[in-house]
C-alpha positions as CSV (number, residue, x, y, z in Angstrom):
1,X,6.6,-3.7,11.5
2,X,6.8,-5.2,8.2
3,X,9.3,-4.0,5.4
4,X,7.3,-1.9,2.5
5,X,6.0,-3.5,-0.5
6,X,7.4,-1.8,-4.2
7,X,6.4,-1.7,-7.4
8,X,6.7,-0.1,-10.7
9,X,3.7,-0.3,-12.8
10,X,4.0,1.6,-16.4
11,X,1.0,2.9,-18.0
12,X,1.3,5.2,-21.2
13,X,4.9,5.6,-21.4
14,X,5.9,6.5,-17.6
15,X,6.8,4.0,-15.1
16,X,5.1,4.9,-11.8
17,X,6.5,3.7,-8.6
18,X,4.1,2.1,-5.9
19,X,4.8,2.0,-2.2
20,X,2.6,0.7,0.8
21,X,4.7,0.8,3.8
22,X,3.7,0.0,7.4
23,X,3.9,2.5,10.1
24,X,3.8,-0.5,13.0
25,X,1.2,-1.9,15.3
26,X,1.3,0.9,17.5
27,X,-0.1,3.2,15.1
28,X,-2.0,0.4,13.6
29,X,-1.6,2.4,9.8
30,X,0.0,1.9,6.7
31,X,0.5,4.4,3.9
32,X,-0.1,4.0,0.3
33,X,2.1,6.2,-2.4
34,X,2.2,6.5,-5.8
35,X,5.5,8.9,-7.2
36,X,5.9,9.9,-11.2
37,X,9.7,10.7,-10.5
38,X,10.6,12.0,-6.9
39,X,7.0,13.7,-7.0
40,X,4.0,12.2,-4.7
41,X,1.2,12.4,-7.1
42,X,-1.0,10.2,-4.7
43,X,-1.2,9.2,-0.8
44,X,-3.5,7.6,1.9
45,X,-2.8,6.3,5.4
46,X,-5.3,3.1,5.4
47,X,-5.7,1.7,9.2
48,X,-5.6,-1.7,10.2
49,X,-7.1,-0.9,13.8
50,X,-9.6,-3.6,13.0
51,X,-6.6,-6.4,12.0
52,X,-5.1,-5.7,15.2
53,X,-8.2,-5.9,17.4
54,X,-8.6,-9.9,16.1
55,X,-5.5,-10.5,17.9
56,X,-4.4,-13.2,15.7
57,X,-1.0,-14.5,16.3
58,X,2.2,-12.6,15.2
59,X,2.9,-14.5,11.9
60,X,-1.0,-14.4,11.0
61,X,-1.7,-10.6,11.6
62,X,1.5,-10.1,9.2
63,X,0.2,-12.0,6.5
64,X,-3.3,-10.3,6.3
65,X,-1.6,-7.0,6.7
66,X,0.5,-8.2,3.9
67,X,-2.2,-9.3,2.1
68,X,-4.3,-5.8,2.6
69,X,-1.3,-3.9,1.1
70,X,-1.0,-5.6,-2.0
71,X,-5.1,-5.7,-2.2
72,X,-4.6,-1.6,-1.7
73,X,-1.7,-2.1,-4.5
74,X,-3.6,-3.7,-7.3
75,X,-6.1,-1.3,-6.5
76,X,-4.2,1.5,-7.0
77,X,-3.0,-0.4,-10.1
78,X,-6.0,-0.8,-11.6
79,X,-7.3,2.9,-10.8
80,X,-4.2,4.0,-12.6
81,X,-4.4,1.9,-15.9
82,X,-8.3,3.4,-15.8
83,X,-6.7,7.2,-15.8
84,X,-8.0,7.8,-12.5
85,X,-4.9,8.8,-10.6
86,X,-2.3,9.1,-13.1
């Protein structure tokens, strides 16, 4: 399981907090979050079923996962400096 990836990205005044946090191979998820405060304005549970089925080694499955969370992050980002989630 890999430790979440955090953010704050501001966009008209507020500072909104993003998260992508693995849920572990056995599930074969992570989740994607986007808080204005304490309150969840936006969520998704993304699999990576597909990551897992290529059987790479340990250290090389981590760093695609990694790299598919911050992909989902910018993103999210992006869709939030466009007004489409904030």
């Amino acid at each position: 399981m890999l430790p979440g990836i955090n953010r704050v990205h501001q966009h008209e005044g507020k500072d909104y907090h993003l998260q992508a946090e693995d849920l572990g191979v056995e599930q074969a998820f992570f989740e994607a979050r986007v808080y204005d405060g304490g309150t969840v304005l936006w969520h998704k549970r993304i699999s990576y079923a597909d990551l897992v089925a290529q059987k790479l080694p340990r250290l090389e499955q981590d760093e695609a996962l990694r790299s598919l969370m911050e992909k989902t992050l910018n993103t999210v980002q992006a869709a939030i400096a466009k007004g489409k989630l904030a």
